[in-house]
PAZAPA-4460 file (N, C-alpha, C; in steps of 0.05 Angstrom, whole numbers, plus 32768, in hexadecimal, padded with zeros to 4 digits):
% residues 171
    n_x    n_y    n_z   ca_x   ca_y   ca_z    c_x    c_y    c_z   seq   type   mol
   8011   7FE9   8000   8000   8000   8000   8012   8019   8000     1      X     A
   8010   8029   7FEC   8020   8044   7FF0   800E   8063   8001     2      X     A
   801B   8072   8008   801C   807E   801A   7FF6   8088   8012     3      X     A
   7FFB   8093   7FFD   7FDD   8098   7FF6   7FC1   8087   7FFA     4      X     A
   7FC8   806E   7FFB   7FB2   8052   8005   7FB1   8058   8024     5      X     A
   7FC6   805B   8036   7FCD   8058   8050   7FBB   8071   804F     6      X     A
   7FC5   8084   804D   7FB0   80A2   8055   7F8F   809E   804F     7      X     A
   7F87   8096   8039   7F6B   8088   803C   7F64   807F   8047     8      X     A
   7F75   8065   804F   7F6A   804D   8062   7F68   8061   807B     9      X     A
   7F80   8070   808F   7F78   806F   8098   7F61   8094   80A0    10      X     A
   7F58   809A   808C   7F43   80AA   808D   7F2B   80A6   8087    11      X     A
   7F2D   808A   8082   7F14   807F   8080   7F15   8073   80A0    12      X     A
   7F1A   8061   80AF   7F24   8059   80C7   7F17   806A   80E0    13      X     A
   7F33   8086   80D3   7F1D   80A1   80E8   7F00   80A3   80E9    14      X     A
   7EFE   80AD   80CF   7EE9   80B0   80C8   7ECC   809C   80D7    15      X     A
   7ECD   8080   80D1   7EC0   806C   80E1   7EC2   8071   80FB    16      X     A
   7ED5   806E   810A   7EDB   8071   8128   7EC9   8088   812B    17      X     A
   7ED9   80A2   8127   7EC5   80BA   8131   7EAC   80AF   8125    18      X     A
   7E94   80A6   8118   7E79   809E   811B   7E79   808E   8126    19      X     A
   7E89   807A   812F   7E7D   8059   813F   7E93   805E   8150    20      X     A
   7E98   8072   8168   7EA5   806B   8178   7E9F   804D   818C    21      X     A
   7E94   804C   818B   7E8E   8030   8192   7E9E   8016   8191    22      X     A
   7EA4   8015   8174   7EAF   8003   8165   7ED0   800D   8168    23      X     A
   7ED4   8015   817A   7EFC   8026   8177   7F05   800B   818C    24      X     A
   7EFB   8003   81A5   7EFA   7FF6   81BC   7EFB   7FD5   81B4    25      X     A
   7F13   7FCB   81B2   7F09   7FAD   81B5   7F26   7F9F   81C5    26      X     A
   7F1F   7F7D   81C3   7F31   7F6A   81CE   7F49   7F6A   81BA    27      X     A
   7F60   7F70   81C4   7F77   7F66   81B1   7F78   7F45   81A6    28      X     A
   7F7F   7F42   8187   7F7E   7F1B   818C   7F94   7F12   81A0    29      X     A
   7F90   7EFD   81AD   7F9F   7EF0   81BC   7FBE   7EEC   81AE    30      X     A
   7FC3   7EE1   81B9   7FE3   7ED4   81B6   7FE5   7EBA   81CA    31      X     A
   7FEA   7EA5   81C0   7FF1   7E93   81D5   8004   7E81   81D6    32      X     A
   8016   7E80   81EB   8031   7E76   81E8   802D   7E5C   81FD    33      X     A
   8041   7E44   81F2   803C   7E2B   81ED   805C   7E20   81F4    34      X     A
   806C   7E17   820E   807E   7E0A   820C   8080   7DFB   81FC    35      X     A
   8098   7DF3   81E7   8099   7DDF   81D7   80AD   7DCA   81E7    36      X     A
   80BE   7DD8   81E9   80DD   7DC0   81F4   80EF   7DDA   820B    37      X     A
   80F1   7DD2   821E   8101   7DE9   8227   80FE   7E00   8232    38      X     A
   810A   7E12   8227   80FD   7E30   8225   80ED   7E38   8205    39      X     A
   80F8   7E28   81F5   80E6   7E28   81DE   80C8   7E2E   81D9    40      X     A
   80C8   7E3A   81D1   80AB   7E4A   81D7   809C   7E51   81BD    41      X     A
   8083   7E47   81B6   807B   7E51   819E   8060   7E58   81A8    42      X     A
   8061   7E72   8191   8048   7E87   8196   8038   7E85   8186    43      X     A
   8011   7E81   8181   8001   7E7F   816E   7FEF   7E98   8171    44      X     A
   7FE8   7EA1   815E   7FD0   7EB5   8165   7FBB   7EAA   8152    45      X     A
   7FA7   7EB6   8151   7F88   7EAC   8149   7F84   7EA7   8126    46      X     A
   7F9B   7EB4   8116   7F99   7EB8   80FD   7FAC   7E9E   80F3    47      X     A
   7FBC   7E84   8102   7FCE   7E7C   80FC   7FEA   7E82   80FC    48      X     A
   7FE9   7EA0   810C   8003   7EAA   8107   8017   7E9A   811B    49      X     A
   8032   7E97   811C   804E   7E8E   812F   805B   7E9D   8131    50      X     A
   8067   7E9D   8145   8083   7EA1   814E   808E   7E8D   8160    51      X     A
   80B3   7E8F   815F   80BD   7E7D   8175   80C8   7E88   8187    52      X     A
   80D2   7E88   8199   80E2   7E96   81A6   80F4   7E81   81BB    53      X     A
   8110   7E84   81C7   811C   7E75   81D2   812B   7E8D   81ED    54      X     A
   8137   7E7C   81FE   8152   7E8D   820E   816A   7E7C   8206    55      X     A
   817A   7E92   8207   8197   7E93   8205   81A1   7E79   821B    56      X     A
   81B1   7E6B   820E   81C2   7E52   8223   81C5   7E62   8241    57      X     A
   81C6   7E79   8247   81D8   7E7F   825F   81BA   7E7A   8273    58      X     A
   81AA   7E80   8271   8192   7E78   827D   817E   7E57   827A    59      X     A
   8184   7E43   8268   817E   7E30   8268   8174   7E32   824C    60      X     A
   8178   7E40   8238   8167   7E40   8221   817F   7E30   820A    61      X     A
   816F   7E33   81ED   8188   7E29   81D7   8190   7E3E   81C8    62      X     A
   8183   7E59   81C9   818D   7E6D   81B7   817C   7E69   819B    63      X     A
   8176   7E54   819A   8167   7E4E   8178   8151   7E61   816A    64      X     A
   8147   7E74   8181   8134   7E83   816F   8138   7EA0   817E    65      X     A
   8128   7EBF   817C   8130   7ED2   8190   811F   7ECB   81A6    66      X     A
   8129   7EDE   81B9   811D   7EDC   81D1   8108   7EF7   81D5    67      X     A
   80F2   7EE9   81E8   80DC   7EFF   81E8   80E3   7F1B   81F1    68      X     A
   80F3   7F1A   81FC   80F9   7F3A   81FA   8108   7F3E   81E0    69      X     A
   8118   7F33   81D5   8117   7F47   81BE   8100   7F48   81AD    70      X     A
   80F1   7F31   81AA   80DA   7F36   819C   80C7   7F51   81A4    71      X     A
   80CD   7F53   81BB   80BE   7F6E   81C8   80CC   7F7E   81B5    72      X     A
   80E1   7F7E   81C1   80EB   7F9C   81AB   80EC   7FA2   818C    73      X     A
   80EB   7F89   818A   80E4   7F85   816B   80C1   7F91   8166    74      X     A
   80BA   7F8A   816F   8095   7F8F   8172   8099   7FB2   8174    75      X     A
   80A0   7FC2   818C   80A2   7FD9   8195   80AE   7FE6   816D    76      X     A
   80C7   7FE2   816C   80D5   7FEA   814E   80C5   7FEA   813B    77      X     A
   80B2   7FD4   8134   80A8   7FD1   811D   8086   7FE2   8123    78      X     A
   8083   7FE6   8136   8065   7FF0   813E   8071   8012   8139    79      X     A
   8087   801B   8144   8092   8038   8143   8090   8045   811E    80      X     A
   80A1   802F   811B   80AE   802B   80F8   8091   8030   80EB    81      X     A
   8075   8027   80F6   805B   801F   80D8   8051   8032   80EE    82      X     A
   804E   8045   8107   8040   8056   8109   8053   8071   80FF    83      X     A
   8066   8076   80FB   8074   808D   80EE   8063   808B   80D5    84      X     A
   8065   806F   80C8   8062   8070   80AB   804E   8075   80A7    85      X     A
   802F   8070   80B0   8018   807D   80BE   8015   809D   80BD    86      X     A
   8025   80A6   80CA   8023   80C8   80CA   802F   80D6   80AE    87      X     A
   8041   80C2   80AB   804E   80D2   8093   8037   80D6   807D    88      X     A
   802E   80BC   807A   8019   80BB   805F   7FFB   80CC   8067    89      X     A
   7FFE   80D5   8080   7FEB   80DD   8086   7FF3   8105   807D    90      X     A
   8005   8106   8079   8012   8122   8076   8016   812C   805C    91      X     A
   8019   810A   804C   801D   8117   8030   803A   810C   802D    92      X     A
   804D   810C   803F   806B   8101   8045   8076   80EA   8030    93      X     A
   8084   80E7   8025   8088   80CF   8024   80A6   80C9   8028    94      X     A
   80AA   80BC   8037   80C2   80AE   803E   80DB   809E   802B    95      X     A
   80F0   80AC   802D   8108   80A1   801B   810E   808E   8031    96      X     A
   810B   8085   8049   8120   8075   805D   8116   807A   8074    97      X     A
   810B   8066   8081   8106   8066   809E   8110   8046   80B0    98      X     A
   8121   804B   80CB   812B   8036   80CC   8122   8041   80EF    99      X     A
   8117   802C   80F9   8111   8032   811C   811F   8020   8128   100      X     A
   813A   8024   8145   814E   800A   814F   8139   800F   8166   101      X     A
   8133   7FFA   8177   812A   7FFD   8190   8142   7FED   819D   102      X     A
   8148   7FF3   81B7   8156   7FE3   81C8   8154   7FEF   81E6   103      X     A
   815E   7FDE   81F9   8155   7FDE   8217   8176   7FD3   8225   104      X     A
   816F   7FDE   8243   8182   7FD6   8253   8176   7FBF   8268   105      X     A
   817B   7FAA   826D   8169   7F9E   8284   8184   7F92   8290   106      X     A
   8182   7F7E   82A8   8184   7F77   82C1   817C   7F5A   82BF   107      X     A
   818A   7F44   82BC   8188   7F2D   82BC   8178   7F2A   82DB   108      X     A
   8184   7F30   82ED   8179   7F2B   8302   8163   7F2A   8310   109      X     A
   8155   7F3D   82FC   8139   7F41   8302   8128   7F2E   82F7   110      X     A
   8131   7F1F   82D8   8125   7F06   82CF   812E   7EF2   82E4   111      X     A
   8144   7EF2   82ED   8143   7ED5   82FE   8142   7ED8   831B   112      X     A
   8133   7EF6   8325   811D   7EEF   833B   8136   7EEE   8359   113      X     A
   8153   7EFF   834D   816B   7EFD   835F   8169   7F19   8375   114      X     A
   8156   7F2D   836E   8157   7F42   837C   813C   7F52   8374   115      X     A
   8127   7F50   838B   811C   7F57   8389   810E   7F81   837F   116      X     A
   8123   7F8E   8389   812E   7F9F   837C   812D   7FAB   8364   117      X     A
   8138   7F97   834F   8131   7F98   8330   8121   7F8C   8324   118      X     A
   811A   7FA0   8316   80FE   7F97   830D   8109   7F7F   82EF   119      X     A
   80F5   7F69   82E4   8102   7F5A   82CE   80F9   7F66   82BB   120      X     A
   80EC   7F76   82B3   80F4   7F85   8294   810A   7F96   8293   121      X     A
   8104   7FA5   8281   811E   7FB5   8274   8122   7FC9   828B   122      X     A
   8134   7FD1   8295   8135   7FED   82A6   813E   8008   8291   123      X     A
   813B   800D   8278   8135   8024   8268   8139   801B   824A   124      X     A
   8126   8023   8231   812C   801C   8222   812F   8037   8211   125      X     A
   8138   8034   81F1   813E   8049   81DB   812E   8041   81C7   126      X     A
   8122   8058   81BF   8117   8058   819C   812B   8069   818A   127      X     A
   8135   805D   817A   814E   8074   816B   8135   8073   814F   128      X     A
   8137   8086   8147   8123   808F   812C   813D   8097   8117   129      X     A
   8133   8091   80F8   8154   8097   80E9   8136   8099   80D2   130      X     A
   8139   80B5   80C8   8122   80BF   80B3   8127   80CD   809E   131      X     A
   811F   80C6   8088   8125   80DE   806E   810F   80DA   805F   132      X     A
   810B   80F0   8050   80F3   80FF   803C   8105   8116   8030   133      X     A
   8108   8111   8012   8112   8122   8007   80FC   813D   8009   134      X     A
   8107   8152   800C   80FE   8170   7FFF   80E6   8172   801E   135      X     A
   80EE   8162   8032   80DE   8167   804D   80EC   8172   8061   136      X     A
   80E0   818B   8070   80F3   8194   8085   80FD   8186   8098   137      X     A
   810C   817F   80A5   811B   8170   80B3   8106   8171   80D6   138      X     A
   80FE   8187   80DD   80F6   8191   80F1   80D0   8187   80EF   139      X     A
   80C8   8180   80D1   80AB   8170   80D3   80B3   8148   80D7   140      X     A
   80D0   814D   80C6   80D4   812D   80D1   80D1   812A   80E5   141      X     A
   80E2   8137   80F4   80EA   8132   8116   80CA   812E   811F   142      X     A
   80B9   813E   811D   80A1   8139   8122   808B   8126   811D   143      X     A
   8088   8118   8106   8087   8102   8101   8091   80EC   810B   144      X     A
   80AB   80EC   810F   80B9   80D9   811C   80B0   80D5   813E   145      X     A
   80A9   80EC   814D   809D   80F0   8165   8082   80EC   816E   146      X     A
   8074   80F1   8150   8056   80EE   8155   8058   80C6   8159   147      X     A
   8062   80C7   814B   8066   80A5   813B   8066   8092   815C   148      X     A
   807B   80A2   8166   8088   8094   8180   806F   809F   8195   149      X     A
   806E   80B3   819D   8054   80B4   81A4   8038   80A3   81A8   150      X     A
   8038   809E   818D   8019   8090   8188   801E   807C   818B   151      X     A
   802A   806E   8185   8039   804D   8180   802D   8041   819B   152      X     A
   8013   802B   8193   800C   8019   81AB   801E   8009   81C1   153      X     A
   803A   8005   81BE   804F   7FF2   81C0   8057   8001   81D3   154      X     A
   8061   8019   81C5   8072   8027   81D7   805A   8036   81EF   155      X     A
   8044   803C   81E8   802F   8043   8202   8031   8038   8216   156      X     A
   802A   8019   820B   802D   8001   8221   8046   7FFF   8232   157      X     A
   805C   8008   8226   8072   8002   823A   8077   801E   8241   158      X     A
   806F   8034   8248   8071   804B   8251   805D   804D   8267   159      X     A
   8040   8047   8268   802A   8044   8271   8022   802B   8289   160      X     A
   801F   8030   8298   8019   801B   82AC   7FF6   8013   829C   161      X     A
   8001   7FF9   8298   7FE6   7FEE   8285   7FDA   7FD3   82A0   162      X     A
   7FC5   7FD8   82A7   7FBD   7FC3   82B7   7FB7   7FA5   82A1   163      X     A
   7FC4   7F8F   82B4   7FC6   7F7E   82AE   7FB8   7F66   82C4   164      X     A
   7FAA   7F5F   82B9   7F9B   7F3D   82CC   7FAA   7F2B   82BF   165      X     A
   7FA7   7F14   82D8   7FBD   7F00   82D5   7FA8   7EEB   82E2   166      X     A
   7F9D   7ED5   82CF   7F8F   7EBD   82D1   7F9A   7EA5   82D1   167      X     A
   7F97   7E8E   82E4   7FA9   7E88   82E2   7F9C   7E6A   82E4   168      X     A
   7F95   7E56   82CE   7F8A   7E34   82D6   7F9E   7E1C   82DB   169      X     A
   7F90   7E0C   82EE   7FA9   7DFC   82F9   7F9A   7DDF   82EF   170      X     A
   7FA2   7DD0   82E0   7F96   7DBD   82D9   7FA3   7DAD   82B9   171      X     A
***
């Protein structure tokens, strides 16, 4: 879809929402992860989709696939990366180059539960934004690039204290 489909779609989108606010509100599809062997871990969601994910030998894993935190950050990058590209097409913009690195600092110790102290996610993470549009002011990029990060559901969630229930069947 080029930038001009994306700006339709999503002004048609708006457009709906603002009359059926109603319809803006729903359940995310699930995701559901499935020990296979190990730490080996495969993820299904409702459409047939996979993923695998593993840990690194130093924790009991084989290394054979990434591990869910980077898939986090992978998720966070690519959600930043298609909401920039979102605003741009929404501006008229079009993009010679957009490349989003996400990365984090964490604390082993907090995954393996050694100090209660640290917390086991990341203790800070980075969005680096790298953007060009020929014949566009540098100072509307930057802004796009901010709105992008801004809006981005991924990065909300990990900025935002999101309440979370935890269910739990024993059987």
């Amino acid at each position: 879809m080029g930038s001009t489909e994306i700006r339709q779609a999503i002004e048609a989108a708006t457009e709906f929402l603002t009359n059926n606010p109603e319809q803006a509100r729903y359940t995310d599809s699930p995701a559901v992860a499935t020990v296979v062997d190990g730490l080996l871990v495969k993820v299904t969601g409702p459409r047939g989709e996979t993923i695998t994910t593993d840990m690194v030998a130093a924790v009991g894993g084989k290394g054979s696939a990434p591990s869910p935190g980077w898939l986090f950050r992978a998720a966070d990058a690519s959600c930043v990366a298609t909401v920039i590209a979102m605003r741009a097409a929404m501006l008229g913009i079009t993009l010679d180059s957009l490349a989003v690195t996400v990365d984090s600092e964490s604390d082993d110790r907090g995954l393996l539960g050694m100090d209660p102290t640290i917390p086991a996610g990341p203790l800070r993470g980075r969005v680096a934004v790298t953007i060009a549009a020929a014949g566009v002011d540098p100072s509307t990029l930057e802004e796009v690039a901010l709105w992008g990060v801004k809006h981005c559901p991924v990065c909300d969630a990990v900025e935002r204290a999101v309440p979370v229930s935890i269910e739990v069947t024993v059987g």
